[in-house]
MARVEX-449871 format. One line per 10 residues: their letters; for each residue x, y, z of C-alpha. Coordinates in steps of 0.02 Angstrom, whole numbers, plus 32768, in hexadecimal, padded with zeros to 4 digits. Layout:
A	X,Y,Z | ... .
***
This chain:
XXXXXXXXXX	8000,8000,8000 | 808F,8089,8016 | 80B8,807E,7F56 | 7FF9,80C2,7F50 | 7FEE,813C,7FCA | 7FF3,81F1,7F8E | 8056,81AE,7EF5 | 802F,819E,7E3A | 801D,80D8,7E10 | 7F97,8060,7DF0 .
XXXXXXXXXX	7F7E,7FB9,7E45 | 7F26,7F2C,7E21 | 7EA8,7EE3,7EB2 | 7EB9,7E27,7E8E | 7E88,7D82,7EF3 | 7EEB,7CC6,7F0B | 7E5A,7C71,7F2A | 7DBD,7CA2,7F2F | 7D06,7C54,7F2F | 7CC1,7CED,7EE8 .
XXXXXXXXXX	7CB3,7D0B,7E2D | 7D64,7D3F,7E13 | 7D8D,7DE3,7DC2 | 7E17,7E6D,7DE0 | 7DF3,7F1C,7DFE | 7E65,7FA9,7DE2 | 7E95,8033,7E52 | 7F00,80DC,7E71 | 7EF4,80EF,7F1D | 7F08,8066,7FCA .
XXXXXXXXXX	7E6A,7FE8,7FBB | 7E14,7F74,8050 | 7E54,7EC7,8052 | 7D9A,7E8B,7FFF | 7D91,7EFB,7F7D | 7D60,7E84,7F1B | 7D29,7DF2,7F5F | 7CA6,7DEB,7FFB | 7CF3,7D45,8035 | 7DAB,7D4B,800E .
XXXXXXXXXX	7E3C,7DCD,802D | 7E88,7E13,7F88 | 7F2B,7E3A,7F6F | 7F79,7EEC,7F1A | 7FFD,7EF8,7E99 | 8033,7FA1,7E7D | 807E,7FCD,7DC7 | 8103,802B,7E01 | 816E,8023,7E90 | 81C0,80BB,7EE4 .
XXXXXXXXXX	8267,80DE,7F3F | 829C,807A,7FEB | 8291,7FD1,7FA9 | 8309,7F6C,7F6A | 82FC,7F4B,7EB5 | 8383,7EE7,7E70 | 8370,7EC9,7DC0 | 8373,7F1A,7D12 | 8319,7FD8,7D5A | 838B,7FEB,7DFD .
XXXXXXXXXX	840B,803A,7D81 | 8384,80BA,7D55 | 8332,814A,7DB9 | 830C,81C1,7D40 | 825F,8198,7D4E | 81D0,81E8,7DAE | 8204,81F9,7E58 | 8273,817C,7E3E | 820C,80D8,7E37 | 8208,8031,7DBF .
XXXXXXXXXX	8192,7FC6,7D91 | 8152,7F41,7DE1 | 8183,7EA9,7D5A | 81EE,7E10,7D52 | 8276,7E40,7CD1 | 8277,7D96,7C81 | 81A5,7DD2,7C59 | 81DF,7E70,7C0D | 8258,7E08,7BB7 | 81E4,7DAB,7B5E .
XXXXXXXXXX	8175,7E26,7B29 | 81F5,7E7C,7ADB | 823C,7DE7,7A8A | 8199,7DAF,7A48 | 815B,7E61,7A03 | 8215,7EA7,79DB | 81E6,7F3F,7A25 | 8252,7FA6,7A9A | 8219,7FAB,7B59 | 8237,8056,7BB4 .
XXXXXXXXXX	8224,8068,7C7D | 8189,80E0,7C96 | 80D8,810D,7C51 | 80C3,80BF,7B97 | 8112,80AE,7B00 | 80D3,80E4,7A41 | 80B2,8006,7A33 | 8108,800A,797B | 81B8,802E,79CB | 81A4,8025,7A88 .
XXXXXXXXXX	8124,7FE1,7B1A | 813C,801B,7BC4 | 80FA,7FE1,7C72 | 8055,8042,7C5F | 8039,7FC6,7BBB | 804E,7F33,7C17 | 7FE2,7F5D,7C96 | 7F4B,7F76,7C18 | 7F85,7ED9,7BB9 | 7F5B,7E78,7C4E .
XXXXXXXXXX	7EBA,7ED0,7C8F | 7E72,7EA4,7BE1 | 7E93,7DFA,7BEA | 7E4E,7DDC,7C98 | 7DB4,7E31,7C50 | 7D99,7DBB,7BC1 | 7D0C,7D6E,7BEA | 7D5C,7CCB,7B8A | 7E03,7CB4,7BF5 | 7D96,7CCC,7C8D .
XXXXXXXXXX	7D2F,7C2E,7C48 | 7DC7,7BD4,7C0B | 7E43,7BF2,7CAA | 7DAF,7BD4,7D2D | 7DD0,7B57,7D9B | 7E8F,7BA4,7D99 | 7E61,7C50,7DC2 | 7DF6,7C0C,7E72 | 7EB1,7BCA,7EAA | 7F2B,7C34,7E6C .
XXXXXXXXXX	7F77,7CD9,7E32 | 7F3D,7CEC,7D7B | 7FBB,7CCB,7D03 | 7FE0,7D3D,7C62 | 802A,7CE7,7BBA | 8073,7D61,7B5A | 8036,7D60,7A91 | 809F,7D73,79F7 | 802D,7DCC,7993 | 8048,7EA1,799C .
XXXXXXXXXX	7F9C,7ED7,795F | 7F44,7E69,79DC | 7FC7,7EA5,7A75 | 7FA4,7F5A,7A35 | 7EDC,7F26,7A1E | 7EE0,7EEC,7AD3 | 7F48,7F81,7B22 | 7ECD,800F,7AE6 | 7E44,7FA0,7B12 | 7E8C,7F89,7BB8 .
XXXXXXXXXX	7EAE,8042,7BD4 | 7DFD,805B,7BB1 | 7DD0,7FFC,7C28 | 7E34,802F,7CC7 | 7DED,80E5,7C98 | 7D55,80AD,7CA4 | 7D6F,8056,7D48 | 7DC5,80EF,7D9C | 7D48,8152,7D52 | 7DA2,81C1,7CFE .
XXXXXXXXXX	7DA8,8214,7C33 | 7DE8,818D,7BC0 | 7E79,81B3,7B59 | 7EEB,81F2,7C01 | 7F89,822A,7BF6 | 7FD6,8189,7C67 | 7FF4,8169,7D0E | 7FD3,822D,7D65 | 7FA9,8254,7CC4 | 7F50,82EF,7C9B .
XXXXXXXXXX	7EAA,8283,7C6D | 7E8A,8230,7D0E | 7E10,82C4,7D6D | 7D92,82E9,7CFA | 7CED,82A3,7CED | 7CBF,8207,7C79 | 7C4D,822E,7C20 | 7BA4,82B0,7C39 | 7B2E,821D,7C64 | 7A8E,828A,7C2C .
XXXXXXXXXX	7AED,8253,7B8F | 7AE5,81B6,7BB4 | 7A38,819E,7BDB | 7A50,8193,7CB7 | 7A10,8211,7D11 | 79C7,823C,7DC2 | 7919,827B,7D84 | 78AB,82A6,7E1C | 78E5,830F,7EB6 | 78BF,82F8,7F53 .
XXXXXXXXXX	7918,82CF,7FF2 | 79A7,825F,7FA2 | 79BD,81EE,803F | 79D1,8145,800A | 7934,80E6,8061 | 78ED,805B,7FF8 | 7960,8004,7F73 | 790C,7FB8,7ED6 | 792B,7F86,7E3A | 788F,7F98,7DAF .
XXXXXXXXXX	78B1,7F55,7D04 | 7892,7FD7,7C6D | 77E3,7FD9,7C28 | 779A,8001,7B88 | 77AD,80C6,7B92 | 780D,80BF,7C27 | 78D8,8079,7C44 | 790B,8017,7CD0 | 791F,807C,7D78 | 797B,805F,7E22 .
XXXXXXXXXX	7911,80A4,7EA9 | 795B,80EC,7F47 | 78BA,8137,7F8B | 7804,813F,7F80 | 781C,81D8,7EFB | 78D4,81DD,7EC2 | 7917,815E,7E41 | 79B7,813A,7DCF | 796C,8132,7D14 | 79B5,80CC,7C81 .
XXXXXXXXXX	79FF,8047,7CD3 | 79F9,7F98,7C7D | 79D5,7F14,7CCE | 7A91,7EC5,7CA9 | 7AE4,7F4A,7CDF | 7A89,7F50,7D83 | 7AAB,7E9C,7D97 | 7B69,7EA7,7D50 | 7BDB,7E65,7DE7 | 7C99,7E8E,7E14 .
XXXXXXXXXX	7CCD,7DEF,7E70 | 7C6E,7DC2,7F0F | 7C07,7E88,7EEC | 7B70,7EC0,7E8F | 7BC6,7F77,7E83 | 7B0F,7FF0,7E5E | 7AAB,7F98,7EF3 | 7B3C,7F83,7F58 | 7B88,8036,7F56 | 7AD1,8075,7F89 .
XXXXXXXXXX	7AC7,7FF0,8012 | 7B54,8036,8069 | 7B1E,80CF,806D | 7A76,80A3,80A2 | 7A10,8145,811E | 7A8A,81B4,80E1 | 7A5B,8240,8067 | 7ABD,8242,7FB0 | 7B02,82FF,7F7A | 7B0D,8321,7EC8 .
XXXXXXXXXX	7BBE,82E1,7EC9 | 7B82,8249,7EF6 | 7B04,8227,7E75 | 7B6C,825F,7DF7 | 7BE4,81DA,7E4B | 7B6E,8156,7E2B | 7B41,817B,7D6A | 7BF0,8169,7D4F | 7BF3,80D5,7D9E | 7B53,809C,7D2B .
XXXXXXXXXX	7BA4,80C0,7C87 | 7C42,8089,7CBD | 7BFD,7FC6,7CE8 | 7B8D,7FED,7C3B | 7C33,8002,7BCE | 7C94,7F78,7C1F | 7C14,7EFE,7BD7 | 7C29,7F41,7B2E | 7CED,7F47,7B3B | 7CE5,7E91,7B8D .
XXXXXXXXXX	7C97,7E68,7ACF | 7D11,7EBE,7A8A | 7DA4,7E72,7ACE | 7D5F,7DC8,7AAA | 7D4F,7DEA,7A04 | 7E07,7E2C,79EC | 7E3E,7D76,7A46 | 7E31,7CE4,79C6 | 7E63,7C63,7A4F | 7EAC,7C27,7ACF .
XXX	7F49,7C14,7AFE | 7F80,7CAD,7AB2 | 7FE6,7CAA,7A17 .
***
């Protein structure tokens, strides 16, 4: 947690076993240890590690970077990336992915493949036991294919502009997207305390709703993305369960339509990065 604490990095919340439905959630900040699963502690990998550890390997050499820190992969990994792709690998942020790949790459390499819906079918009974494992493809377009979709991804999950600048970058504190754009919004007013939690499926003239009180609703939520699940958590009824009595602010709600439209496009990305994967194993 210290290489996350008032620092610019990402980290992946992960679990070794779990009896949950296993997933991975991203994060640029410390996390709780069941982030993602209700029954199991997760683990956190940070990208990057920062000064006042040890790091004896191919980066010690090099502090040039930001604030001095490395990232956080086995150089015989890097190795083969490079090897396979004969591109060049340089210490920090990301590389142009015709000439170079950096850490920030790798990281949204991975985070597509653990959201393929087909690897998570495939490597099932594996991923209840173990660490996931990453096999490393020979193919550039679909490497480059699964970075961007990747990086679309962990934008979405911190909530944040797609298209940011990196790790700090300049696109990481502005909104998403204007969800009156995207068809969520917090119609009726009212006293905003969250009393009564519902879901009501859409109707003929009407899209599906999340209730929170007798008069105040979500609109145009589907039903799968109120019923899409991060691990062990249904993320829309569980984020207003915890905050159950308690009155939402406007930053809040706006909070939550994020949070709508982010779970929304991760279904259609999920699709996407199928499709880009012929099959597995990798090639």
């Amino acid at each position: 947690m210290r290489h996350m604490v008032n620092l610019a990095n990402l980290g992946l919340i992960i679990s070794k076993q779990t009896k949950d439905e296993w997933a991975v959630l991203v994060t640029d900040s410390i996390c709780g240890h069941k982030a993602c699963a209700a029954y199991d502690i997760n683990y956190l990998s940070p990208l990057y590690i920062y000064p006042n550890r040890q790091q004896k390997d191919m980066f010690s050499a090099q502090t040039h970077n930001l604030e001095g820190r490395v990232p956080n992969f086995q150089e015989a990994y890097i190795k083969e990336i490079a090897s396979r792709l004969h591109i060049t690998f340089v210490l920090d942020g990301r590389g142009d992915l015709e000439k170079t790949f950096g850490p920030e790459d790798i990281f949204h390499y991975m985070y597509a493949v653990f959201y393929s819906s087909s690897y998570i079918m495939r490597y099932s009974d594996f991923l209840k036991i173990d660490f996931p494992r990453v096999s490393v493809t020979t193919r550039r377009e679909l490497f480059t294919g699964l970075v961007r979709k990747g990086a679309e991804l962990v934008d979405l999950h911190l909530l944040r502009l797609p298209g940011g600048n990196g790790v700090g970058g300049n696109g990481g504190a502005a909104i998403l997207v204007a969800p009156g754009q995207q068809g969520v919004s917090f119609p009726k007013a009212g006293t905003s305390v969250v009393d009564k939690i519902a879901y009501v499926a859409p109707q003929v003239h009407e899209p599906g709703r999340v209730v929170i009180n007798s008069t105040q609703y979500f609109a145009g939520v589907e039903p799968q993305t109120w019923e899409a699940r991060i691990g062990g958590y249904q993320p829309l009824d569980k984020w207003l369960k915890d905050r159950k009595g308690r009155k939402l602010d406007s930053n809040d709600v706006l909070h939550y339509m994020r949070m709508v439209i982010a779970l929304r496009e991760t279904q259609r990305i999920m699709g996407e990065i199928d499709a880009l994967i012929p099959r597995w194993p990798l090639e």
